[in-house]
C-alpha positions as CSV (number, residue, x, y, z in Angstrom):
1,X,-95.8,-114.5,23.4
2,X,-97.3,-116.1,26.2
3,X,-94.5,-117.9,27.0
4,X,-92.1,-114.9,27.1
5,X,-94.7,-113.0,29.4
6,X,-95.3,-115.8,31.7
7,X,-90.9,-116.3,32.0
8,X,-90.6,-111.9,32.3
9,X,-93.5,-112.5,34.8
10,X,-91.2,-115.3,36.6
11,X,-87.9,-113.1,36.2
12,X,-89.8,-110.4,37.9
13,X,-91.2,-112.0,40.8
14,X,-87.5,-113.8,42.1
15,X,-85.8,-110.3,41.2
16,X,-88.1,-108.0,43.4
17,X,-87.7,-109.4,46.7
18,X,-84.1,-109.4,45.7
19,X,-84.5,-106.0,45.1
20,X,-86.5,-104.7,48.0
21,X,-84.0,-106.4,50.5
22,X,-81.7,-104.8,49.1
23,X,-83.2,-101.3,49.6
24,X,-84.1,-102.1,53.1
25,X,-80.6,-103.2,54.1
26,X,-79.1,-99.9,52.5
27,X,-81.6,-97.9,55.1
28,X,-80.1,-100.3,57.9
29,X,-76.9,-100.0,56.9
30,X,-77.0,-96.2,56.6
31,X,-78.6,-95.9,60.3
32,X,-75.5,-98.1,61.4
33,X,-73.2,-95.9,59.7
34,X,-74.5,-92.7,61.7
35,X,-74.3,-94.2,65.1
36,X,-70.7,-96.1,64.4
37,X,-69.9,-92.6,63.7
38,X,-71.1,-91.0,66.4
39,X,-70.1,-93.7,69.0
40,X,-66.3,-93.6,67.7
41,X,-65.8,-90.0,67.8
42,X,-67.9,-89.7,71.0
43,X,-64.9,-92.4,72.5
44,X,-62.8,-90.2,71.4
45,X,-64.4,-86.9,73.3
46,X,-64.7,-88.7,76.6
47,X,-61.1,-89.9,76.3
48,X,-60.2,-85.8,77.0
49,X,-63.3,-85.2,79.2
50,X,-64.9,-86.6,82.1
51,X,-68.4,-87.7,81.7
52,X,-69.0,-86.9,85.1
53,X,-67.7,-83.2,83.9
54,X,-69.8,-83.6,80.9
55,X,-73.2,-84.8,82.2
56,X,-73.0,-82.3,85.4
57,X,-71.2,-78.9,84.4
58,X,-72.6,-75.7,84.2
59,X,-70.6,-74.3,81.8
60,X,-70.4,-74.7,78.0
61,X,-67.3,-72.8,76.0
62,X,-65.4,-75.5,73.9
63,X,-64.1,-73.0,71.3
64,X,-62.8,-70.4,73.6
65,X,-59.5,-70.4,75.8
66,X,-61.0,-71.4,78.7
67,X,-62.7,-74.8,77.5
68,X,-65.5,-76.1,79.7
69,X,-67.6,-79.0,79.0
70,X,-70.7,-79.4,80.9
71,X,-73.9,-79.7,78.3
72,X,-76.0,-78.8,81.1
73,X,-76.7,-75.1,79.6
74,X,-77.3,-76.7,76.0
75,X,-79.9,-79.2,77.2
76,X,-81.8,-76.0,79.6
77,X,-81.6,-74.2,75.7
78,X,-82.8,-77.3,74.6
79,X,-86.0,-77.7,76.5
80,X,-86.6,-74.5,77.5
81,X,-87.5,-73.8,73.4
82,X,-89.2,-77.1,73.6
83,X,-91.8,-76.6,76.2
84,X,-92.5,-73.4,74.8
85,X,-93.4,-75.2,71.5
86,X,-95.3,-78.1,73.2
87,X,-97.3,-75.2,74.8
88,X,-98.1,-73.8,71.5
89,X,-98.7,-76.9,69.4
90,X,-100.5,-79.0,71.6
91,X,-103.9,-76.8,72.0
92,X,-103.4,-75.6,68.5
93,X,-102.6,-79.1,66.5
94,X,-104.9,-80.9,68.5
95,X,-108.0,-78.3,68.3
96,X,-107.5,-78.2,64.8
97,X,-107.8,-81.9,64.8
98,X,-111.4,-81.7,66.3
99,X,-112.6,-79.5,64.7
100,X,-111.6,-80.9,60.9
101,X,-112.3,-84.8,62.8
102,X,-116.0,-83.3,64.3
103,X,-117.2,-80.4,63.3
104,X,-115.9,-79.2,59.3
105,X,-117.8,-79.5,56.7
106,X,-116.2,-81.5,53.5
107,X,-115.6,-77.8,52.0
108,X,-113.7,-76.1,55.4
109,X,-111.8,-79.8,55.5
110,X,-110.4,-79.4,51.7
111,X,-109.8,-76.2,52.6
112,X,-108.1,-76.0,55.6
113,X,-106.7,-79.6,56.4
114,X,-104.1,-78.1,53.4
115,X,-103.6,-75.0,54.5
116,X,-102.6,-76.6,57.6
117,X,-100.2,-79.1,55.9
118,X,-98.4,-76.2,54.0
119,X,-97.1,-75.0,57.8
120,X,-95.2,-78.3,57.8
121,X,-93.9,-77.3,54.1
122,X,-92.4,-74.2,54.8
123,X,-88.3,-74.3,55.1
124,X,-87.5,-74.0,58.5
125,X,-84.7,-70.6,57.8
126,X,-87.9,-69.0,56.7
127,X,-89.3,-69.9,60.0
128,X,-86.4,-68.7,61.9
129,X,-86.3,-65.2,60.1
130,X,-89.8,-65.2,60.6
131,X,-89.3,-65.6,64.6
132,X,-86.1,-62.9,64.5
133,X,-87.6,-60.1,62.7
134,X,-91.8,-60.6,63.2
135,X,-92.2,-62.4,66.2
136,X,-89.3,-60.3,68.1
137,X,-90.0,-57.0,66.9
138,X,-93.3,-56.7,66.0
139,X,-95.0,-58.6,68.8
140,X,-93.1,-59.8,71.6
141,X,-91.2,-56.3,71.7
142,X,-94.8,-54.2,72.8
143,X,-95.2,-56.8,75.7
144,X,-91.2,-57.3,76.9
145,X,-89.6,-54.1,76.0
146,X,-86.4,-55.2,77.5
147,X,-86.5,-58.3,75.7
148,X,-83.2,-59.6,73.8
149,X,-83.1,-59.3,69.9
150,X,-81.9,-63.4,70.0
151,X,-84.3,-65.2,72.5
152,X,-85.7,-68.4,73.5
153,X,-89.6,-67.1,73.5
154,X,-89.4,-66.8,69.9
155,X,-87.7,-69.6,68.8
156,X,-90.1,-71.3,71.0
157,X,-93.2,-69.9,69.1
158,X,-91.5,-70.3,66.0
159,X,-90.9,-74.6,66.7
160,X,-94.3,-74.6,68.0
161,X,-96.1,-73.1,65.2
162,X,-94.2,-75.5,63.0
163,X,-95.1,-78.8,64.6
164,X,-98.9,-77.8,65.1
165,X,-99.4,-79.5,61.7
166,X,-97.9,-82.7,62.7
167,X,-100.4,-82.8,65.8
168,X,-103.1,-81.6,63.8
169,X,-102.3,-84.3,61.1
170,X,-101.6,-87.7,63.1
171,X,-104.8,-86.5,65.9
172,X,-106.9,-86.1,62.9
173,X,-106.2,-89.2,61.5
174,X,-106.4,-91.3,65.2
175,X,-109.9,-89.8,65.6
176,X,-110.8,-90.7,61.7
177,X,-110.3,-94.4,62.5
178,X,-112.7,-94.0,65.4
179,X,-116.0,-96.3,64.4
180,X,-119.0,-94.2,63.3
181,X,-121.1,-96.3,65.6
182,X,-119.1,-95.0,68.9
183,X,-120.5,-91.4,67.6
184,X,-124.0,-92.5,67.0
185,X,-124.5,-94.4,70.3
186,X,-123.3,-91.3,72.1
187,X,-126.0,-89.0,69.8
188,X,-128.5,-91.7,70.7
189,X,-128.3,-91.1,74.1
190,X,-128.4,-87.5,73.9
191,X,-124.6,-86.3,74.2
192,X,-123.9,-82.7,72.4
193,X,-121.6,-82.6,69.9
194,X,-118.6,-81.7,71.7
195,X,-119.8,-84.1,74.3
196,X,-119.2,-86.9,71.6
197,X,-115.7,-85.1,70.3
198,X,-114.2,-84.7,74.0
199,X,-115.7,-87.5,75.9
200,X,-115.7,-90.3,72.8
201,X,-113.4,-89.9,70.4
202,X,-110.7,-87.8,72.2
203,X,-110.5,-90.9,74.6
204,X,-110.5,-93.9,71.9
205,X,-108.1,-92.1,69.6
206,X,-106.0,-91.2,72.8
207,X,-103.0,-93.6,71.8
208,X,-102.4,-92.0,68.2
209,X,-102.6,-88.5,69.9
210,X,-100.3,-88.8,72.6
211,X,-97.8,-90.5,70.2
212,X,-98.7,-87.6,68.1
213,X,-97.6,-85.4,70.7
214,X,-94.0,-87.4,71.8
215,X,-93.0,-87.3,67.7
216,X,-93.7,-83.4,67.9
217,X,-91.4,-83.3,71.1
218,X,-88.9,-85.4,69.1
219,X,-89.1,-82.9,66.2
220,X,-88.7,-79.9,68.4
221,X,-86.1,-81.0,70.0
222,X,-84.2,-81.9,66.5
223,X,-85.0,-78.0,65.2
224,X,-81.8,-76.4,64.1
225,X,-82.3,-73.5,62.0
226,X,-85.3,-71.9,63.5
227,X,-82.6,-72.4,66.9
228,X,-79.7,-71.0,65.0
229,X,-81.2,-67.8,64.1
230,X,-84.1,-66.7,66.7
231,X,-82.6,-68.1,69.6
232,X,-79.1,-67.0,69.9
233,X,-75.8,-68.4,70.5
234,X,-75.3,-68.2,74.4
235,X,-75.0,-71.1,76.2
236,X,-76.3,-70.2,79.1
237,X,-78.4,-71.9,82.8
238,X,-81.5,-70.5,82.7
239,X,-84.8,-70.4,82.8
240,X,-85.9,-67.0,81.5
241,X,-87.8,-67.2,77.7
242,X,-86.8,-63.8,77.2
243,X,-82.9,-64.0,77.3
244,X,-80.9,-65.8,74.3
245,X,-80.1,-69.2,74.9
246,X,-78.4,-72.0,72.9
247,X,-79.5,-75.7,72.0
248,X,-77.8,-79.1,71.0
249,X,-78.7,-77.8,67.3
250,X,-77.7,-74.5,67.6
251,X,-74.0,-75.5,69.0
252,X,-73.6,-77.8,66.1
253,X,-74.3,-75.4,63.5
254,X,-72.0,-72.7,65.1
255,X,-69.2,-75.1,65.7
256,X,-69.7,-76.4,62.3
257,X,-69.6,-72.8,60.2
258,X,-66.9,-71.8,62.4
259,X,-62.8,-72.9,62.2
260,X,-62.9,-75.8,64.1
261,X,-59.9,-78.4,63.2
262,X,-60.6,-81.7,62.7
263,X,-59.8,-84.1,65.0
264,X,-59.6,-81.3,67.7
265,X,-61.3,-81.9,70.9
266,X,-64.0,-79.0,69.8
267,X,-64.5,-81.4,66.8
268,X,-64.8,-84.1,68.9
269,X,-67.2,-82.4,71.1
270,X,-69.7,-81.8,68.6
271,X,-70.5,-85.6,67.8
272,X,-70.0,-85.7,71.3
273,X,-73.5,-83.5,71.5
274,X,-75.0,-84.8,68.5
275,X,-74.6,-88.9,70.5
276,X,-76.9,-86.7,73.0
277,X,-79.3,-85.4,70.9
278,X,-79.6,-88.8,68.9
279,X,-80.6,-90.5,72.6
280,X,-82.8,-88.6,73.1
281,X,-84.4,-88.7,69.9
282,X,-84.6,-92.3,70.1
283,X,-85.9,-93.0,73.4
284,X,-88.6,-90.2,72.3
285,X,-89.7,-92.4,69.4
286,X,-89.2,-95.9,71.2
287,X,-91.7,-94.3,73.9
288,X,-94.3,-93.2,70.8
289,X,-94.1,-96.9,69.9
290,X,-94.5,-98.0,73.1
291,X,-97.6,-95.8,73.8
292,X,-99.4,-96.7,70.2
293,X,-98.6,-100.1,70.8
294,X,-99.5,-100.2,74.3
295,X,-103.4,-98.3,74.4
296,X,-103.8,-99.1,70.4
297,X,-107.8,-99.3,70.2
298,X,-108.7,-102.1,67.4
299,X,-112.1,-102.2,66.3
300,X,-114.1,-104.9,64.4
């Protein structure tokens, strides 16, 4: 019996790397297949378009007669709902994060640190119905009368409210890792208690917040459904929350459910905005690296 064990035991530990390789280079290999994809078709786009044209224009209306190609509009969508999120998230999530890091109790931590989590939980259509019919109507409505039924305020609110647990979660965890002994030098010498939270921890935990904050901007900016339904479908210049407005996310989901023919230049064009979208969503996350990497605290 021994001998079988110890020979299963020897199987085991030659077929697990074996196997574990294996899984990683399927994740590789399926990250390589989604940019192969969007690189070829994105050739194809900019074969029929300038980049110049694309980069630059003002004007975004690939499935109408008059086809224009300039994402400019989409990306002023895009941020536009962004920044209104960030706005949101960032003194919510991180707030939260002091106060369950410094201040709760074990009991208000069990409590709310999953109450908190259950935000992130919630499918994101639910979200965007949420925005179009509560946030719209029954809120922004008695402030901006004249406000649009589809807008970018709401979609904004809606992304933000979404992300705060992601804040709240990776701030709280940076400031967990904080050393006890940072806390009670600072008590020792007679700093308050939100003395200690702002002035201590906030500072030594400040690389896993701000990369907490760049991975929020990175999800924001990949939101489609909350987009899709709350913000409209009108590519369109501007800066005003209170008109509708369309993203990167929302174009691909309209262009997608609509008759579009494949290997049309409106097909094209939508891999064309989602090689756009995936840059930016990379150099976000490289630049979260960077910052964790670069103002990581290690304590001994």
């Amino acid at each position: 019996m021994t001998g079988g064990s110890g020979g299963l035991s020897r199987w085991g530990d030659r077929l697990m790397p074996r196997l574990l390789l294996l899984l990683s280079l399927i994740s590789v290999l399926t990250t390589i297949g989604i940019v192969v994809t969007l690189i070829s078709e994105t050739v194809v786009f900019f074969r029929q378009v300038s980049i110049v044209e694309f980069l630059t224009g003002r004007e975004w209306t690939p499935l109408f007669a008059d086809k224009r190609f300039g994402i400019l509009p989409l990306l002023a969508g895009t941020f536009l709902i962004t920044g209104i999120a960030l706005l949101i998230a960032v003194p919510l999530g991180l707030g939260s994060a002091i106060y369950l890091s410094e201040y709760a109790g074990d009991t208000a931590r069990r409590i709310l640190k999953p109450v908190l989590e259950l935000l992130a939980g919630i499918p994101t259509i639910v979200y965007g119905y949420f925005a179009l019919n509560f946030i719209t109507q029954d809120v922004l409505k008695r402030i901006f009368p004249d406000i649009s039924v589809f807008n970018a305020l709401s979609a904004g609110i809606a992304v933000g409210i979404m992300i705060t647990p992601m804040i709240s979660s990776l701030s709280e965890d940076a400031m967990s890792a904080v050393p006890r002994r940072l806390r009670d030098g600072a008590y020792a010498l007679g700093a308050t208690r939100w003395e200690v939270a702002w002035k201590v921890v906030v500072p030594a935990a400040l690389s896993g917040i701000v990369a907490s904050f760049v991975l929020a901007f990175a999800r924001a900016i990949g939101e489609t459904m909350i987009v899709a339904v709350a913000a409209g479908s009108t590519p369109k210049l501007t800066l005003n929350p209170l008109e509708s407005v369309q993203t990167m996310t929302g174009y691909i989901v309209q262009a997608a459910l609509g008759d579009v023919a494949h290997g049309g230049i409106e097909y094209s064009s939508l891999f064309a905005v989602g090689m756009t979208l995936f840059v930016f969503t990379l150099v976000i996350n490289l630049l979260a690296m960077l910052i964790r990497s670069r103002f990581r605290e290690e304590y001994q």
